[in-house]
C-alpha positions in Angstrom: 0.0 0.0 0.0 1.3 3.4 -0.3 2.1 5.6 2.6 0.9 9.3 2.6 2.7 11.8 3.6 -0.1 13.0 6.0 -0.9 9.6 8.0 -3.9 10.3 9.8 -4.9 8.3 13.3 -6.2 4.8 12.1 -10.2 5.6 12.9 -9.6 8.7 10.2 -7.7 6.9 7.9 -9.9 3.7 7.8 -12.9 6.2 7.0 -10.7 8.2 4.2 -9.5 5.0 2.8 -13.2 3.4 2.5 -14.6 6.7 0.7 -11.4 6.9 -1.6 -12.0 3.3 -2.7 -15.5 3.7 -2.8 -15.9 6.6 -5.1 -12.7 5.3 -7.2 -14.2 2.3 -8.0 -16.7 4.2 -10.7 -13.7 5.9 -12.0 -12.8 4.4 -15.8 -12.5 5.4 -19.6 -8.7 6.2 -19.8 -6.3 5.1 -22.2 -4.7 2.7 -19.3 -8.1 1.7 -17.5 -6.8 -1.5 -16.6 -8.3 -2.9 -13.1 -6.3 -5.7 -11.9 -8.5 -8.8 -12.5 -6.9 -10.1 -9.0 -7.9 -7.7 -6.8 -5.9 -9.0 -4.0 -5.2 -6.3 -1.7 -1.2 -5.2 -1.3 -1.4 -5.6 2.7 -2.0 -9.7 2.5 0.0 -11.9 4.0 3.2 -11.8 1.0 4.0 -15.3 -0.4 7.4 -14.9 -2.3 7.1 -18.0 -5.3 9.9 -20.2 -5.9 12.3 -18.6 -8.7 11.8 -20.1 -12.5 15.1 -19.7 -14.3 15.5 -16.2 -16.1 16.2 -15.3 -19.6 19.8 -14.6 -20.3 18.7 -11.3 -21.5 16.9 -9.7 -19.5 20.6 -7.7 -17.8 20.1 -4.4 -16.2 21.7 -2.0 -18.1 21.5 -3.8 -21.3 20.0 -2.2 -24.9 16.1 -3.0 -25.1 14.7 -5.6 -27.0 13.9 -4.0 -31.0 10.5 -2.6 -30.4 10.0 -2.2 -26.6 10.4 1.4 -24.9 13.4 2.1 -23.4 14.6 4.6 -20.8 16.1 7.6 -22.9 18.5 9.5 -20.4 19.7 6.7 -18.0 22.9 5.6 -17.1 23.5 2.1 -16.8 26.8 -0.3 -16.0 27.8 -3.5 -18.0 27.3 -6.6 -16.2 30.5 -8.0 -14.2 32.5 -10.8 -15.9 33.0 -13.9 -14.9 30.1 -14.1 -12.5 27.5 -16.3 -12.0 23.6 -15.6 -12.4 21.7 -18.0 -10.3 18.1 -19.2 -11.6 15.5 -16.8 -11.9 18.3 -14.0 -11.3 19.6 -11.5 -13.3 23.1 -10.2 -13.2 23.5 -7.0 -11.0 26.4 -3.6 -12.3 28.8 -3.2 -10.1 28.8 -0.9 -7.1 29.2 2.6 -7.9 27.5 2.2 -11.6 23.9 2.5 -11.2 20.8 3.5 -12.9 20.1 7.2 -13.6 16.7 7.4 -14.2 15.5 11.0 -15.7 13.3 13.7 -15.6 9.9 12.3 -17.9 10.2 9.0 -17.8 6.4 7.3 -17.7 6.1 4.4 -14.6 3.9 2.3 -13.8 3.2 2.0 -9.9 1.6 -1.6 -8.6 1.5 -2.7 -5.9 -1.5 -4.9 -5.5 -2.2 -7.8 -7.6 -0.6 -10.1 -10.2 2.0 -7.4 -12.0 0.4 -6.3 -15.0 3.1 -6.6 -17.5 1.2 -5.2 -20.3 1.8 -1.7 -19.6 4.1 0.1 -22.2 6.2 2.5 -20.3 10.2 2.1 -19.6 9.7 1.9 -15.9 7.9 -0.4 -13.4 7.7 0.1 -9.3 6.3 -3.2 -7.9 6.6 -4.7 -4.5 9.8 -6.5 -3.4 8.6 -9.5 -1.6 5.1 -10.1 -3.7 7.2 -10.7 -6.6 9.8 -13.0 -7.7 13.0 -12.9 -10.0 10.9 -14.3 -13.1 8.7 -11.2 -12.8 11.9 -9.0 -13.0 13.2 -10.3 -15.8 10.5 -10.8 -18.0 10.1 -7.0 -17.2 14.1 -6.6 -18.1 13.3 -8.4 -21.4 10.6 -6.2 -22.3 13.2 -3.8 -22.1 11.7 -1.9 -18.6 13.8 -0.6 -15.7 12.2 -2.3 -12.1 12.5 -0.4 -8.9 12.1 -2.5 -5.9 9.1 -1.4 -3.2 10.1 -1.6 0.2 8.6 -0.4 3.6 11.8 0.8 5.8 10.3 2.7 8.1 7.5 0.5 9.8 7.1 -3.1 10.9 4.3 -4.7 9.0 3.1 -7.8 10.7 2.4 -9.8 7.3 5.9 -9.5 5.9 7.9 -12.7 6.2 10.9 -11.3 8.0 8.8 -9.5 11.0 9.6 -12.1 13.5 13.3 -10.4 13.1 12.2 -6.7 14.2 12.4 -6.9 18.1 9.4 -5.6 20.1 11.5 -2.4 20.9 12.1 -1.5 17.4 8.5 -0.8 17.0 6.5 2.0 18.1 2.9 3.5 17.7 0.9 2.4 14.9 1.0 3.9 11.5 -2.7 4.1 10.8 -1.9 1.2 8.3 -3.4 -2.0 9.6 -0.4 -4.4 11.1 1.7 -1.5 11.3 4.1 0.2 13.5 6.8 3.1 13.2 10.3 2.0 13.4 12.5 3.5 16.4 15.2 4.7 13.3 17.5 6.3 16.5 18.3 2.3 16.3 20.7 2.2 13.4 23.1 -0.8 14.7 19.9 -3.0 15.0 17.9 -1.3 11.4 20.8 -1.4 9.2 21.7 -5.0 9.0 17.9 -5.6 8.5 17.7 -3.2 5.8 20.6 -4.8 4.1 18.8 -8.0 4.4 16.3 -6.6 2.6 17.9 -4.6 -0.5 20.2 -8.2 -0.6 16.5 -9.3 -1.3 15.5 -6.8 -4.0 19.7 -7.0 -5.5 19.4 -10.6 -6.0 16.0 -10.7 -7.7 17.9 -8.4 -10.3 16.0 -5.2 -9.3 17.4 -2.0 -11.1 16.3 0.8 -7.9 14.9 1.0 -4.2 11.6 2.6 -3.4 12.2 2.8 0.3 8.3 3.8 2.2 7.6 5.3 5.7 11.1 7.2 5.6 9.8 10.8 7.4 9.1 9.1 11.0 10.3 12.2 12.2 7.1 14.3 11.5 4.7 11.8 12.4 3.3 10.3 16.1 6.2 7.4 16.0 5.9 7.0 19.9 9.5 7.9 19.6 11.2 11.3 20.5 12.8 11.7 16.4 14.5 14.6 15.8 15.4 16.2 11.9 18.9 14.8 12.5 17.7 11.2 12.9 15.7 10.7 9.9 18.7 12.3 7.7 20.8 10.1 9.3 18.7 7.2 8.4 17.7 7.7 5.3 21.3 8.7 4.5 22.2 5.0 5.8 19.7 3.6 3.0 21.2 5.5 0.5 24.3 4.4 0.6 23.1 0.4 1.7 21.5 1.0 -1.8 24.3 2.5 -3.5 26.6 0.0 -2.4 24.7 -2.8 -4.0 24.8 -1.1 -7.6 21.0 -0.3 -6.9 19.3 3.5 -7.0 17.3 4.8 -4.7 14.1 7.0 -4.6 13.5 9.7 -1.9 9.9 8.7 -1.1 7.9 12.1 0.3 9.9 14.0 3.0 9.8 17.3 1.3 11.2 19.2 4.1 14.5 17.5 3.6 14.5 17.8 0.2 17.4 20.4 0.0 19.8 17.9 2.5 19.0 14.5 1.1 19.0 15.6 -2.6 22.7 14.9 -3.0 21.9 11.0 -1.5 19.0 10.1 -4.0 18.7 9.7 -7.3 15.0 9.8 -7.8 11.8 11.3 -6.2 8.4 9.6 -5.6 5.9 11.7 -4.5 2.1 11.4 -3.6 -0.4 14.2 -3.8 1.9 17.2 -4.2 -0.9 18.6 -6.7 -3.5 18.3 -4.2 -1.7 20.0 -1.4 -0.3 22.5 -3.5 3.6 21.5 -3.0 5.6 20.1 -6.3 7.2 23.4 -6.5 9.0 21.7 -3.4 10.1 18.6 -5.6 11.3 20.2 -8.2 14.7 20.1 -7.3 15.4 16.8 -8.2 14.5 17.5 -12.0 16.7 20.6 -11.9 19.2 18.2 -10.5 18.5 15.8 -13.4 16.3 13.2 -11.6 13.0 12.0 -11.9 9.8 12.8 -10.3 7.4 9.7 -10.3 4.0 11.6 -9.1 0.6 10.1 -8.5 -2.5 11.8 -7.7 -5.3 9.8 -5.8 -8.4 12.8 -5.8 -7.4 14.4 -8.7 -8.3 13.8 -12.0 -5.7 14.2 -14.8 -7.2 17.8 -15.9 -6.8 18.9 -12.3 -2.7 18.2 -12.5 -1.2 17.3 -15.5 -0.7 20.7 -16.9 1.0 22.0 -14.1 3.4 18.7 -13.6 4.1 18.1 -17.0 5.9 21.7 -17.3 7.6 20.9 -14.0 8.8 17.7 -16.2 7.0 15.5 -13.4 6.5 11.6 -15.0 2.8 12.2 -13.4 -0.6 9.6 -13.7 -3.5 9.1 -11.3 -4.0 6.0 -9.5 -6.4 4.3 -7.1 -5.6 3.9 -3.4 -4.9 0.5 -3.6 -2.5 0.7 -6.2 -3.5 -2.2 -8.6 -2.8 -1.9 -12.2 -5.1 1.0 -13.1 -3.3 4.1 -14.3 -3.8 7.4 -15.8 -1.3 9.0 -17.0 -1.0 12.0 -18.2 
């Protein structure tokens, strides 16, 4: 599920959640109207398949395929020699050569459902433990860049790995069912979880990180966060990133836009149209770096003009992020 900036207490956000999925459930007629047939919500219990071996082409950072879109603008690394790809896996650049991704790239943003792979854009966000290496590379051969969704700022009770966040890591609930902020003050216990984790998303041949919850700081964590933790956090999963060969996306966190733009090499933002902010994101495209925007209220005609000329890669989706889009 994605995680709004503004996380209400959990009686509000239940009631904001039902209207929003009420009323988007008549929306349809776009380009893209493509409801996932599933329907299986994104905060189910996730049941990572068994890897089926990989095609041989599908290599981050390799040409596309003749006739598939690529990514104009990004910089990619060859794959290391004399490795070996293990089935279902693709083969990962070497640290310090990463994807670039740039301002205007279209995305596709699912996180609920069986991954629509249908959807011709260059780049696809998708959850990192809902979907296995086979997904990855059959995006790879369609020629699309993947970015990897992971929550790294709150325990969720239905991930497989939440038996190893002690009781202490966790804090008041997130107003997400089965959730709870992460004390992020506790870096010498978070980090080597987190690196677990991006291990995860490297070896499933992932091409970016899409890291969620990551402005505890702001929000009722139960914890006493200050500015200075959450930078150095969020620093940390930069650079965990980084030194896997993987990018990273600066989910949110507006305020520390201006420190942490060196860190990231991407924005994802939600609702910056509706609360009248992307003048505040805009710094990553005049660094260079894409702006992957959704809107949930708005329609396109309410947005798209004013995001487009910011060079935003901009579409409205529904709360439960299945495979509808529209984009603008």
């Amino acid at each position: 599920m994605n995680r709004r900036t503004r996380l209400l207490p959990a009686a509000i956000a239940f009631a904001t959640v039902t209207a929003l999925l009420v009323s988007s459930c008549s929306s349809s007629g776009s380009e893209d109207d493509q409801d996932s047939s599933d329907g299986t919500p994104s905060n189910s219990p996730a049941a990572t398949a068994p890897s089926t071996p990989g095609d041989g082409s599908a290599t981050p950072g390799t040409p596309s395929a003749p006739g598939t879109t690529s990514a104009p603008g990004t910089t990619t690394a060859p794959g290391t020699p004399g490795t070996t790809t293990p089935p279902g896996a693709t083969t990962q650049p070497p640290a310090g050569a990463r994807w670039q991704p740039t301002p205007g790239l279209a995305w596709q943003w699912q996180l609920g459902g069986t991954v629509d792979q249908s959807v011709d854009v260059p780049v696809y966000d998708i959850d990192g433990f809902e979907n296995d290496a086979s997904v990855v590379a059959a995006l790879h051969a369609k020629g699309r860049k993947v970015i990897c969704y992971i929550n790294a700022g709150s325990w969720e009770d239905f991930r497989p790995d939440s038996a190893a966040f002690a009781k202490a890591l966790q804090g008041s609930d997130t107003g997400w069912k089965g959730e709870k902020w992460f004390d992020i003050r506790k870096l010498d216990q978070l980090k080597p979880l987190m690196a677990t984790r991006f291990d995860m998303c490297r070896s499933k041949g992932f091409d970016a990180i899409e890291p969620d919850t990551i402005e505890a700081y702001n929000q009722n964590s139960g914890f006493p966060l200050t500015p200075d933790d959450q930078l150095a956090y969020n620093r940390m999963l930069a650079k965990l990133a980084h030194d896997r060969g993987l990018a990273i996306g600066l989910k949110n966190d507006l305020d520390q836009i201006p420190a942490l733009l060196p860190d990231f090499d991407f924005a994802v933002n939600e609702e910056c149209s509706q609360f009248d902010e992307c003048d505040r994101v805009s710094p990553f495209i005049k660094a260079g770096k894409a702006v992957f925007h959704v809107e949930y209220k708005l329609d396109t005609d309410q947005f798209c003009a004013k995001t487009k000329a910011l060079g935003f890669s901009s579409m409205q989706k529904k709360l439960d992020l299945n495979a509808w889009r529209k984009p603008c």
